[in-house]
C-alpha positions in Angstrom: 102.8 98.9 77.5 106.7 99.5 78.7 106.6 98.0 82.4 108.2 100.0 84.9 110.3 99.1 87.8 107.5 99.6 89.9 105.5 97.3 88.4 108.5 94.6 88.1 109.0 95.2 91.8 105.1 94.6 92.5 105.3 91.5 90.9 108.3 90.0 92.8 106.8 90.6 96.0 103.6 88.7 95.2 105.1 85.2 93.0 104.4 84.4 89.1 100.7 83.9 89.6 97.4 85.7 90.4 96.9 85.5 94.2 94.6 86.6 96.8 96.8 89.3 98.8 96.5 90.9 102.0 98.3 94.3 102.4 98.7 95.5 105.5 98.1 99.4 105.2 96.2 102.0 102.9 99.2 102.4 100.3 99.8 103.1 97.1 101.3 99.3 96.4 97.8 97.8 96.8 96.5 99.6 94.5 99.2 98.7 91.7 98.6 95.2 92.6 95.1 95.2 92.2 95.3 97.0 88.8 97.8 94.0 87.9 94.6 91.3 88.5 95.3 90.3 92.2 92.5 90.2 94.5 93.8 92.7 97.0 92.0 93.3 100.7 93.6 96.5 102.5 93.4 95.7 106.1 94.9 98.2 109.2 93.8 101.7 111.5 94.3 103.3 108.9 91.3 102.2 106.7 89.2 104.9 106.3 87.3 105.1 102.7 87.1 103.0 99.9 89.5 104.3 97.4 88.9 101.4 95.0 86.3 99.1 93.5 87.8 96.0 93.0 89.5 96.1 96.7 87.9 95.0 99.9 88.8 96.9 103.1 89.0 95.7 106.5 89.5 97.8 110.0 91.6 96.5 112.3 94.0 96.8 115.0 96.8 95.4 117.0 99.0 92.2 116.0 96.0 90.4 115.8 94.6 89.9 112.4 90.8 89.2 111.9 90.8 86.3 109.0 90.5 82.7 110.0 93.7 80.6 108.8 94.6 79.8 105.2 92.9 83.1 104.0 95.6 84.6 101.2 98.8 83.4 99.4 100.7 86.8 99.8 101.1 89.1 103.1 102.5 92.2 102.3 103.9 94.0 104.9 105.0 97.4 104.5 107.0 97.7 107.8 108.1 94.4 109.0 107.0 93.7 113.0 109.7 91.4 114.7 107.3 90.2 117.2 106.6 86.8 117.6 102.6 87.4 117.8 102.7 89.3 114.8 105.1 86.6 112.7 103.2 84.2 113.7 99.8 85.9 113.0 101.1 86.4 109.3 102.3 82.5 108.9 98.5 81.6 110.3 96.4 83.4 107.1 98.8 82.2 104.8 98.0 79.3 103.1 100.6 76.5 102.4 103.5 77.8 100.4 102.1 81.1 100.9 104.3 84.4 100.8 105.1 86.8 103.4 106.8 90.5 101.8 107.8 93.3 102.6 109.6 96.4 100.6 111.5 99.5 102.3 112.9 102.5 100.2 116.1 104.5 100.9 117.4 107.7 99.0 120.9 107.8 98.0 122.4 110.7 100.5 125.8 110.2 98.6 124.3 112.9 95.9 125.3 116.8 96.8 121.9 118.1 96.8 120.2 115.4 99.4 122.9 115.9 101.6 121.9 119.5 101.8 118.4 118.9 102.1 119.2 116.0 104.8 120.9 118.6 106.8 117.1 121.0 106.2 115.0 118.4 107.0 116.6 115.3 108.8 115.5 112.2 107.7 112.9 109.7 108.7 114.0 106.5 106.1 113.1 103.3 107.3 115.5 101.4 108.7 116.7 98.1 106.0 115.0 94.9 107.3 117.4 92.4 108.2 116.2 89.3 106.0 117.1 87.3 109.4 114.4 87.8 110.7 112.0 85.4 108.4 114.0 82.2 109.2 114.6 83.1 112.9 110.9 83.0 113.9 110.8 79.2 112.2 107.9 79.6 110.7 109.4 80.6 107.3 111.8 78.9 105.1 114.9 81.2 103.4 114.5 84.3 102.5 114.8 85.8 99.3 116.3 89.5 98.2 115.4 91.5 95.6 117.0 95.0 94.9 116.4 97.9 92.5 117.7 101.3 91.6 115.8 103.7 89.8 116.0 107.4 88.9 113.0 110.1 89.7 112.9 114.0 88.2 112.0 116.1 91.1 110.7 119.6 89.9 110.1 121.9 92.6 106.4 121.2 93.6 107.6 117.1 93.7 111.2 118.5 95.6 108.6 120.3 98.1 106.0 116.7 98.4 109.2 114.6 98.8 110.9 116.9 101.9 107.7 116.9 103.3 106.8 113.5 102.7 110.5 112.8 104.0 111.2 114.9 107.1 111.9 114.0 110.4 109.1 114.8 112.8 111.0 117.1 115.0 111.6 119.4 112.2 109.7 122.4 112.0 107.2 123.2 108.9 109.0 126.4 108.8 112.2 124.4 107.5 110.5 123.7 104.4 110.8 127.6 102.8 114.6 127.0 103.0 113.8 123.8 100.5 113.0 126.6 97.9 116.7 128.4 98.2 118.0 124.7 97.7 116.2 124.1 94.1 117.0 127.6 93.2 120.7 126.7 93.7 120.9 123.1 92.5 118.5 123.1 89.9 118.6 126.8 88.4 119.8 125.9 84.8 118.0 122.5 84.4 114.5 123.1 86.5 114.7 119.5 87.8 116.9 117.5 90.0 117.6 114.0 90.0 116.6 111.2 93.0 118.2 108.0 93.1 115.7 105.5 94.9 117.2 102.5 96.1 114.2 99.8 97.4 114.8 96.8 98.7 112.4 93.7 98.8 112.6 90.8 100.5 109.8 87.5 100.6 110.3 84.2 102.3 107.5 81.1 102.1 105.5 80.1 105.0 106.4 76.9 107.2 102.7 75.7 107.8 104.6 72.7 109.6 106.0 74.4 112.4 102.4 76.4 113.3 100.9 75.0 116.0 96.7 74.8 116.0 94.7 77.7 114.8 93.2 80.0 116.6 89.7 81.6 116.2 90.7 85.2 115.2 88.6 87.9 116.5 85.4 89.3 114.9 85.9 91.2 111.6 84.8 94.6 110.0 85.0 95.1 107.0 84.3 98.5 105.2 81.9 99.3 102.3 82.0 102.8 101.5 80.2 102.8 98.1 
């Protein structure tokens, strides 16, 4: 089976070995995990069904996480939280060693045809995550950066998922018919375009040294939808 840079990128975040993983939020990267071997819990507000077998859900809420100390080896964050509760509330279920990620993705606006479509639908990329932020909580030692490029075919029915996906609130749904014309003109001849993601990952190991004594977290609920 040919890996993909996906699947590279999944592995990075997570360490050389089978782990016990918490991601934080329903997404797509938990699932890939899980399918590598990991034993994956989803935990967030945005829990809502069981969308796999072999992953355990948890509802929950605020910076406050519901798993007594020492619980997993990787935290995955999809959108890093600078607060100090919330650092230290991922350095607490780590176990010693333990590793805290997080992954954001950017599209390359340099190309003709995204910098039309940028000017249809705005742009709601998350901002890069400065990889200070790790070592300036002290509670986790250097940081670590991993970066990949990778190329997607966009047809129009994926061109039409990606503005929408993509699109700054404020714009209007109404926007979207012009994303038609846009294809039409870019993509006439060769019925695709091109989309250059560039993703960035960064992971930093836990200081249990510098944590200060554990606190019971609050009660937990966790979801069984079968």
């Amino acid at each position: 089976m040919i890996e993909t840079p996906e699947d590279r990128t999944a592995k990075w975040l997570v360490g050389d070995r089978l782990s016990c993983v918490l991601h934080l939020g329903d997404a797509s990267l938990a699932y890939q995990l899980a399918e590598q071997g990991h034993e994956v819990v989803v935990a967030g507000d945005d829990v809502t069904a069981s969308r796999h077998p072999d992953i355990q859900y948890v509802r929950s809420a605020g910076e406050r996480l519901p798993f007594v100390g020492d619980a997993f080896d990787v935290v995955i964050v999809p959108e890093l939280r600078e607060a100090p509760t919330a650092l230290a509330e991922y350095a607490r279920v780590l176990r010693r060693d333990g590793l805290l990620s997080t992954i954001s993705r950017h599209h390359d606006d340099s190309i003709p045809w995204m910098r039309k479509l940028r000017e249809i639908t705005g742009a709601r990329d998350s901002a890069p995550i400065p990889a200070d932020t790790f070592s300036a909580s002290g509670l986790f030692r250097e940081p670590e950066t991993h970066e990949v490029g990778s190329w997607e075919k966009l047809d129009l029915p994926g061109l039409l998922r990606f503005a929408e996906a993509t699109k700054h609130p404020s714009v209007a749904e109404s926007a979207l018919s012009q994303v038609r014309d846009l294809f039409l003109s870019y993509a006439g001849q060769t019925g695709f375009l091109r989309l250059r993601h560039e993703t960035v990952c960064i992971r930093a190991r836990v200081d249990k040294a510098a944590m200060s004594q554990d606190v019971p977290p609050p009660d937990t609920m966790l979801l069984d939808f079968r």
